[in-house]
C-alpha positions, 0 to 999 in steps of 0.5 A: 394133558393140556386142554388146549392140546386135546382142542388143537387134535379136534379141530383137525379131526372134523373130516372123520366126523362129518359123515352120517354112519352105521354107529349114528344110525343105531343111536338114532334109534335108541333116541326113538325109543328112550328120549322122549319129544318135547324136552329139553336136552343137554349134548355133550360133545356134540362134534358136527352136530349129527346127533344134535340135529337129530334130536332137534328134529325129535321137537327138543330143546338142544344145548350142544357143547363142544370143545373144538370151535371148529367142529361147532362152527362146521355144526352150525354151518351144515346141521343147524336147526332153530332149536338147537344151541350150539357153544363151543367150550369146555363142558368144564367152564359151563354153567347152566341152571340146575334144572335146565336139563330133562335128558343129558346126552353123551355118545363117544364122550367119557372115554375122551375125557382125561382120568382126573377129568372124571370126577369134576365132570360127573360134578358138572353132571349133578349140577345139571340134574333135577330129580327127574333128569336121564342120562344117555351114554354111548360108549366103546367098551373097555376092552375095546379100548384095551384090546386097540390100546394094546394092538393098534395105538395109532387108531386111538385119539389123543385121550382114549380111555378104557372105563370098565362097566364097574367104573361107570356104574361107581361114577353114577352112583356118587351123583346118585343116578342108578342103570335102569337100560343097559345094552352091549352092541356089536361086540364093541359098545355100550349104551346106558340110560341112567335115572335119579334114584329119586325118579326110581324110588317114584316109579318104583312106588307107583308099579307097585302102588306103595 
C-alpha cells in the first residue's frame, strides 16, 4: 500500500482522535508509573497530540512524529505545549542523533504499520537508542485484531495488523531490547515496556551486587 494512501485515510480520521477517552487515560497512568520526568522523549504517531501533551506536561522533552499534516497541525493548534516538537512525516524518513532519545513511545502505532514496513522500522528504532533507551508500546492484541478482521472488517483502519505477542518479542529482540513489564488490559490490549540488554545486564549486576 501506498504511503500516500495510508496518509490521505489519517487526514480524514481526525474527528475519532480528538476526544480525550477511557484508553487515554489508562496510558496516562502507565506514563506516571514507568516514564520518568526530565527526560527526553520520542512519540511516534502522535495524532492530535493527547498523549504528547501529556507527557510534556510530565517536565519531558517531546518529539512528536506523525504521518498525517492534518492530524500534526490540529495537534499544534489545540495540544500544544513549549516542550514539544511537533513534525509531521514518516517515521521512516526521520533521522535524529543515536542518543536523543530516553524513552521512545508507541501507542496504537505497530499494528498500522504495513507487515514488510516492520523490520526497517525497528531499524529506525536501534537508530534512536542508547544503551539506556525504554521503549513503551500500547497496543491491541492479536486476537483482537483477528477476531475484528474476522468479524467486523469495516471497524479496522486502512492497516490493521494482528501481531502476535511472539512476534513483538522477536522484533525487540533483533535490535536487542528485552520485556522487563508486560500487562494485558481489558481483555483487549497490551502494554510493554522494553530496556536494552545492556541496561538489564546493569541493573541486573547492580540488585545482586555482581
Amino acid at each position: 500500500m501506498e504511503i500516500a494512501e495510508v496518509q490521505e485515510f489519517y487526514d480524514g480520521y481526525i474527528d475519532k482522535l480528538k476526544t480525550v477517552n477511557n484508553r487515554h487515560q489508562w496510558v496516562f497512568n502507565s506514563i506516571d508509573r514507568l516514564i520518568p520526568q526530565g527526560i527526553r522523549v520520542l512519540d511516534i504517531g502522535c495524532g492530535t497530540g493527547i498523549t504528547s501533551r501529556y507527557l510534556a506536561n510530565g517536565n519531558r522533552d517531546v518529539v512528536a512524529v506523525d504521518l498525517s499534516p492534518v492530524l500534526i497541525q490540529y495537534a499544534k493548534t489545540h495540544n500544544n505545549h513549549e516542550r514539544i516538537k511537533y513534525i509531521a512525516d514518516d517515521i521512516l524518513n526521520l533521522e535524529f542523533y543515536p542518543d536523543e532519545f530516553d524513552i521512545i513511545t508507541m501507542v496504537d502505532v505497530l499494528e498500522h504499520i504495513s507487515t514488510e514496513s516492520l523490520p526497517d522500522l525497528f531499524q529506525v528504532l536501534s537508530s534512536l537508542s542508547h544503551e539506556t533507551t525504554k521503549i513503551y508500546l500500547n497496543i491491541p492484541s492479536g486476537d483482537v485484531m483477528k477476531w475484528l478482521r474476522e468479524n467486523k472488517p469495516n471497524d479496522l483502519q486502512i492497516v490493521d495488523n494482528a501481531i502476535s505477542t511472539e512476534r513483538i518479542l522477536e522484533l525487540f529482540k533483533r535490535i536487542g531490547h528485552i520485556p522487563i513489564y508486560y500487562q494485558l488490559y481489558w481483555q483487549h490490549y497490551v502494554e510493554y515496556l522494553f530496556i536494552t540488554k545492556e541496561e538489564y545486564n546493569r541493573q541486573f549486576k547492580k540488585a545482586f551486587n555482581v
